[in-house]
N, C-alpha and C positions, 0 to 999 in steps of 0.2 A: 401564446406559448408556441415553442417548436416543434413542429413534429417531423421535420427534416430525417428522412430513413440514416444520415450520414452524421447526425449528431451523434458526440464522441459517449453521450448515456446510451442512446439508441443502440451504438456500436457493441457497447458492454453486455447490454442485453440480449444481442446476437448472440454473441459466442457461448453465454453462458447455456441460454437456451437450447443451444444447436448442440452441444455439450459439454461436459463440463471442462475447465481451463485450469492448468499452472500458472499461478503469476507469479514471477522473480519481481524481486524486489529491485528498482533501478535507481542506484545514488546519482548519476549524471547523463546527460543527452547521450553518449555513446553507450554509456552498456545498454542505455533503454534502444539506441539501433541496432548495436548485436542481439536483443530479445527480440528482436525484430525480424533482422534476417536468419536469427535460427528458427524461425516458425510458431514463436508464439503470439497466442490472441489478444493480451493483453498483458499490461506491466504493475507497478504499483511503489510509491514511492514512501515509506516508512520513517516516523516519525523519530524512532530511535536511528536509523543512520543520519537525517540529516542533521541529528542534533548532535551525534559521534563524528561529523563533519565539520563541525563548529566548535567541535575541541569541550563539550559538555555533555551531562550524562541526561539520562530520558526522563525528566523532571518537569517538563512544561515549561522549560524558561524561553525556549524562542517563541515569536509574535508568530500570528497569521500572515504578518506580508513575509515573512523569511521563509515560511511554508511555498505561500504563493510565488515567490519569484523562482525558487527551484524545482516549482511544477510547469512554470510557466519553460523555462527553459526544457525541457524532456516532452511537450507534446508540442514544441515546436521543431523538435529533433524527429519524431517519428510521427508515423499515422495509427502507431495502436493503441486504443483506450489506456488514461491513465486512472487508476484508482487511486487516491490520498488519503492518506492517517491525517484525519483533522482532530484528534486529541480530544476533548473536551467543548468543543464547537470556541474555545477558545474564551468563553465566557457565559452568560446566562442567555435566554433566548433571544434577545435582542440581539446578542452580539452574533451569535448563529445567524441572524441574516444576512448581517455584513459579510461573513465567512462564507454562508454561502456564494455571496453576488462576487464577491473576489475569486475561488475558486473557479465559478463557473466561468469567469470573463477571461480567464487563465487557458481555457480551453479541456480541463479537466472534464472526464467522464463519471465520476462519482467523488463521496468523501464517506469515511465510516467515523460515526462521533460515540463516545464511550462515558458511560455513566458513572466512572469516576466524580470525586471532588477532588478541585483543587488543591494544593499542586496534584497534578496525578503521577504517578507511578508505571515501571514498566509494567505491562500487563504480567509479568512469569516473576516478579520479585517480592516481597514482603513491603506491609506501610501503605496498601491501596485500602481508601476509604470509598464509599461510594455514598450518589446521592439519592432520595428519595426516587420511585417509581415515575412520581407525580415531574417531578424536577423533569426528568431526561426525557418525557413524555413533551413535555412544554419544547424543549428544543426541535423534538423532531416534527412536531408541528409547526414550528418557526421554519425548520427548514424544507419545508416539503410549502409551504404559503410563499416562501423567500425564491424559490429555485422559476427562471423562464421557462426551463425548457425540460416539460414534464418527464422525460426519460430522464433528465440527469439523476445519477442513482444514490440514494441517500441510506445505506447500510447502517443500523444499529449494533454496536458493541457491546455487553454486555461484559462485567468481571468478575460476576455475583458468585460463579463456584470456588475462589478463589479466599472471599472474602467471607460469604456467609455459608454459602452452600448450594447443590447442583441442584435442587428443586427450586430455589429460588433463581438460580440461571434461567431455569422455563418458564417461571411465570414471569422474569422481565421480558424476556423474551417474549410474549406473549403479547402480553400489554406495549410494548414496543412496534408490533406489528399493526395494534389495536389502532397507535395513535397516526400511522402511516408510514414505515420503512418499508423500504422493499428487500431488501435482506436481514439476516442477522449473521453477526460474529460472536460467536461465544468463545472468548478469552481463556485458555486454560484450561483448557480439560485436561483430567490427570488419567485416562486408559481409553484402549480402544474400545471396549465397552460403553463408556461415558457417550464416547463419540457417535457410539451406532445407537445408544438410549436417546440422546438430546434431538439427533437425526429422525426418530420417529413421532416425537413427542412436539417437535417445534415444525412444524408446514410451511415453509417458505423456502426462496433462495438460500442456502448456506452457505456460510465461510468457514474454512478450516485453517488455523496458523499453523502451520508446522517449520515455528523457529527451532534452533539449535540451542539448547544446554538448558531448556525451559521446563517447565514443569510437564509440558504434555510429551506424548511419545513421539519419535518421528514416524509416522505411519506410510505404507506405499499409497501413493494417490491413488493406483487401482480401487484399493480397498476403501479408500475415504469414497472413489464415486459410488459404488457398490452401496455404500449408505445411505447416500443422496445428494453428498454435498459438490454444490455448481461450480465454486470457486477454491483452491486450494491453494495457498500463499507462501510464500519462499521469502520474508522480507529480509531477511541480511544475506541470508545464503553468499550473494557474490561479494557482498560488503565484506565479508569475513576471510574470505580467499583472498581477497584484493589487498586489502592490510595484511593480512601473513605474506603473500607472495614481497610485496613492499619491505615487510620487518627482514625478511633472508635477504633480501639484496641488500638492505643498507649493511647490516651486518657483514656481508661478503669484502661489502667494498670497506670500510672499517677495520675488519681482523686480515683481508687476504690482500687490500689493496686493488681491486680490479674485481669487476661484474661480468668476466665470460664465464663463469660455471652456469648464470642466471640467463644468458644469451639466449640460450636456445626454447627459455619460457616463454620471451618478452615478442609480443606482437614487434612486426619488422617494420620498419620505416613504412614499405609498400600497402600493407596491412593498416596501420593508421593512417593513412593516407586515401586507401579507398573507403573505410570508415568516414570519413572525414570529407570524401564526395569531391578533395583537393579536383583532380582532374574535369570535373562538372565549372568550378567556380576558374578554374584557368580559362577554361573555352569561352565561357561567357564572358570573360574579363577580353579577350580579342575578339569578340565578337562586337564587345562595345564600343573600342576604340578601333574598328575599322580593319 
């Protein structure tokens, strides 16, 4: 196993410990380096954008390797821990092994697997079914046996307030922990009450989603640390900016003919360009040939 202080689970573990973290959700290598150079610890790459990337809705149709190649891309862009929505581990425990060995070889810093059944559903919509205790237990015992490098972090999701009810959120939650996660996310909370109840009642790492237009409230992080919880999650947040900024321009340029109203939004030539490290890869490029 690794136990490398600089492994990208290790990494994860830092910051959380040290206190707790925002993670923006990053659809591509640069906004995950803007998360970067505006001073965040760590990033997280969401299952529902890169499947709203792919021109489909968050249903489970894309593969493991479609996950993995757009993770693979974003921790080769930055140095800050990647977390990954691995959906369902993508199959039954066997298959979680493979998930994990792909993930981890990707260079990612954890994955969180959720006890839906297949197809799954988005966590904040109607139509989630979930599997037995026993079921989601078997996986994360596959992936916690499957994983090299024992910090990598294997986050249990749970959907149960959504579908059954909030007392059954804590006991998956529970038994989730029993069988080896090292965090929990619980799906859906519908008040900040819930959120400060589930927070005394579950003892470990937590996760808080706080998407937009979902069933849970959007709460201030202050207040979610204040509860307990380590990790606080933004998963479309920029996704959702990125496509509206996108939907006015094209429109601008359609009804008015011309995109200067939208100028003054739009990162500038010099701006994508120092993003982009251009000036790094010139030098080295005279530097090779002499």
């Amino acid at each position: 196993m690794n136990d490398s202080s600089s492994s990208p689970g290790r990494l994860l573990r830092q910051a959380w410990e040290k206190e707790s973290i925002a993670m923006p959700g990053v659809f591509d290598a640069l906004v995950a380096r803007m998360a970067e150079r505006l001073g965040f610890s760590a990033v997280y790459l969401s299952g529902a954008a890169l499947s709203a990337s792919a021109g489909v809705p968050d249903v489970g149709l894309l593969t493991v390797t479609e996950f993995v190649e757009r993770a693979r891309t974003i921790t080769q862009a930055t140095t800050l821990p990647l977390l990954c929505d691995a959906d369902t581990g993508f199959g039954e425990a066997l298959n979680v092994e493979r998930t994990m060995r792909l993930f981890e070889s990707a260079g990612v810093a954890g994955i969180h697997l959720e006890d839906q059944e297949m197809p799954k559903r988005c966590g904040h919509l109607s139509g989630k079914r979930l599997v037995a205790p026993d079921v989601m237990m078997s996986k994360i015992r596959a992936a916690v046996a499957a994983r090299k490098d024992a910090d990598f972090v294997i986050i249990a999701r749970t959907d149960a307030r959504s579908v059954i009810d909030f007392d059954d959120a804590v006991r998956r939650s529970q038994a989730y922990l029993a069988a080896g996660a090292d965090a929990i996310f619980p799906e859906a909370l519908e008040s900040k009450q819930e959120f400060a109840s589930f927070a005394r009642q579950v003892q470990a790492p937590l996760l808080a989603n706080m998407t937009e237009f979902g069933r849970s409230p959007n709460l201030n992080f202050h207040d979610l640390v204040k509860m307990g919880y380590r990790m606080i999650l933004y998963p479309l947040s920029a996704y959702r900016s990125a496509l509206k900024a996108a939907q006015l321009t094209l429109a601008d340029i359609k009804s008015r003919g011309h995109q200067r109203d939208r100028i003054s939004q739009m990162l500038t030539r010099a701006e994508l360009y120092d993003l982009l490290q251009y000036k790094d890869y010139e030098e080295r490029d005279r530097k090779y040939f002499g």
